[in-house]
C-alpha positions, 0 to 999 in steps of 0.5 A: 500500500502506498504512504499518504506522502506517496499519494500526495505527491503527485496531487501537489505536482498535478495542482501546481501544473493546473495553475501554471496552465491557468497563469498562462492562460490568463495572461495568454501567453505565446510560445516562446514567452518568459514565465516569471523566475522560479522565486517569483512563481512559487510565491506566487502559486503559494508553494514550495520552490522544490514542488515547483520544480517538480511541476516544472519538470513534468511539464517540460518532459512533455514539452509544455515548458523549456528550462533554460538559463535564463528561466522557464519558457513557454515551448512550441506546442508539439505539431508532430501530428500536423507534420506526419498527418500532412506535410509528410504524405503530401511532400513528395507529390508537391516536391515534383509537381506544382499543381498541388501547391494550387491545390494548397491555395485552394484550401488556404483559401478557406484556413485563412478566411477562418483565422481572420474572422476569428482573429477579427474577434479574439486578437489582444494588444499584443496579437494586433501589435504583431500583426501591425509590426509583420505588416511593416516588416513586408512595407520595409523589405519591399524597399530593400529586400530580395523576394525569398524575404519578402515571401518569408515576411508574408507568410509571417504576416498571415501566421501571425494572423493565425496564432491571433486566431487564439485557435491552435489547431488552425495555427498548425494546419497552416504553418504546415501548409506554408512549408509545403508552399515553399517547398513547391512553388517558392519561386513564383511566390518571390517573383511576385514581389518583383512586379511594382503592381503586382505588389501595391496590390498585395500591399493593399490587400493586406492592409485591408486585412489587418485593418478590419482586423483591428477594428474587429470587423469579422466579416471585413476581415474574412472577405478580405482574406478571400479577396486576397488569397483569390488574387494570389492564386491568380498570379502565382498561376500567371507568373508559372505560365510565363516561366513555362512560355519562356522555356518553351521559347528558349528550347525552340530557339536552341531548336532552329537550325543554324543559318 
């Protein structure tokens, strides 16, 4: 039979970690952000700096938490499932052929509709601050940065969309789908920036995103992100033709005969 201390052990440890969840919930804590020092939390919790680590150590052997040097940090939620249930499987089909990326557009379409409208509605200050700091971060690079950083500074704008969402889930989905995208299709994805037009125009749709977003216009902001992501498609697809016309043009031109 088990001793009183045995059994009370890991309904300390258990408590701890519920109220740690709830501190973190309360605060809505990102991945990635401090918790406060070991003294500050055990205080706080009313608890023992012992039975704090305890916690803390059964929370970060499931990856919940890292202990680092500088003090205890909220980890990345495990995206394994998403990563063997969809970038696995699909990876190879889109590593060889294109027409998947489209098919990922198709159904981006929906996901980032969904985390607008919902962002719309559940973004804090610090949500809505990212957004506007990735938006001026895309405004910035068009001046002086190639297209790879410029795809990469869009797709952290919609991400940041996403995690403002405060849907975790969608969150994940997404993040996959854009390393599938990068995967397939990245270089017409950067050529898109080397338009001026094609640009002010993606510029201004993402404005539009995150103003309505800021302004909690659900709505707004799930017909803005279709209006968006419908032009994106449009042009990823036009860029793609126009490779594909110049390569023809140039195994034609190798194909003439000498004069």
């Amino acid at each position: 039979m088990s001793s009183p201390a045995a059994d009370a052990t890991p309904r300390v440890s258990e408590r701890i970690e519920a109220e740690i969840e709830a501190l973190i919930a309360r605060r809505k804590l990102l991945p990635g952000a401090r918790l406060p020092s070991e003294r500050a939390l055990a205080q706080a919790l009313g608890v023992s700096r012992a039975s704090l680590r305890e916690a803390v150590g059964r929370m970060a052997a499931h990856g919940r938490l890292m202990v680092r040097r500088t003090g205890i940090v909220l980890a990345q939620p495990a995206a394994q499932w998403t990563e063997q249930a969809i970038s696995a499987p699909l990876a190879p089909l889109v590593a060889v052929n294109p027409g998947y990326g489209h098919d990922i557009f198709e159904v981006r379409e929906s996901l980032d509709a969904t985390a607008a409208y919902h962002a719309a509605l559940r973004a804090d200050g610090a949500d809505k601050d990212r957004i506007r700091r990735r938006f001026d971060t895309m405004e910035a690079l068009h001046v002086k940065g190639d297209g790879a950083e410029q795809a990469h500074a869009d797709a952290a704008f919609h991400l940041a969309i996403a995690h403002a969402s405060h849907n975790a889930v969608l969150a994940h989905v997404m993040s996959s789908l854009f390393n599938l995208l990068h995967a397939s299709i990245s270089r017409s994805r950067e050529k898109l920036y080397a338009v001026p037009r094609t640009f002010e125009a993606l510029s201004a749709q993402h404005r539009l995103m995150m103003d309505r977003i800021l302004a909690g216009d659900a709505d707004g902001a799930r017909d803005a992100a279709n209006v968006h992501l419908r032009f994106v498609r449009t042009s990823v697809q036009q860029v793609e033709e126009d490779i594909a016309r110049q390569a023809r043009a140039a195994i034609a031109r190798n194909a003439e005969p000498m004069a």
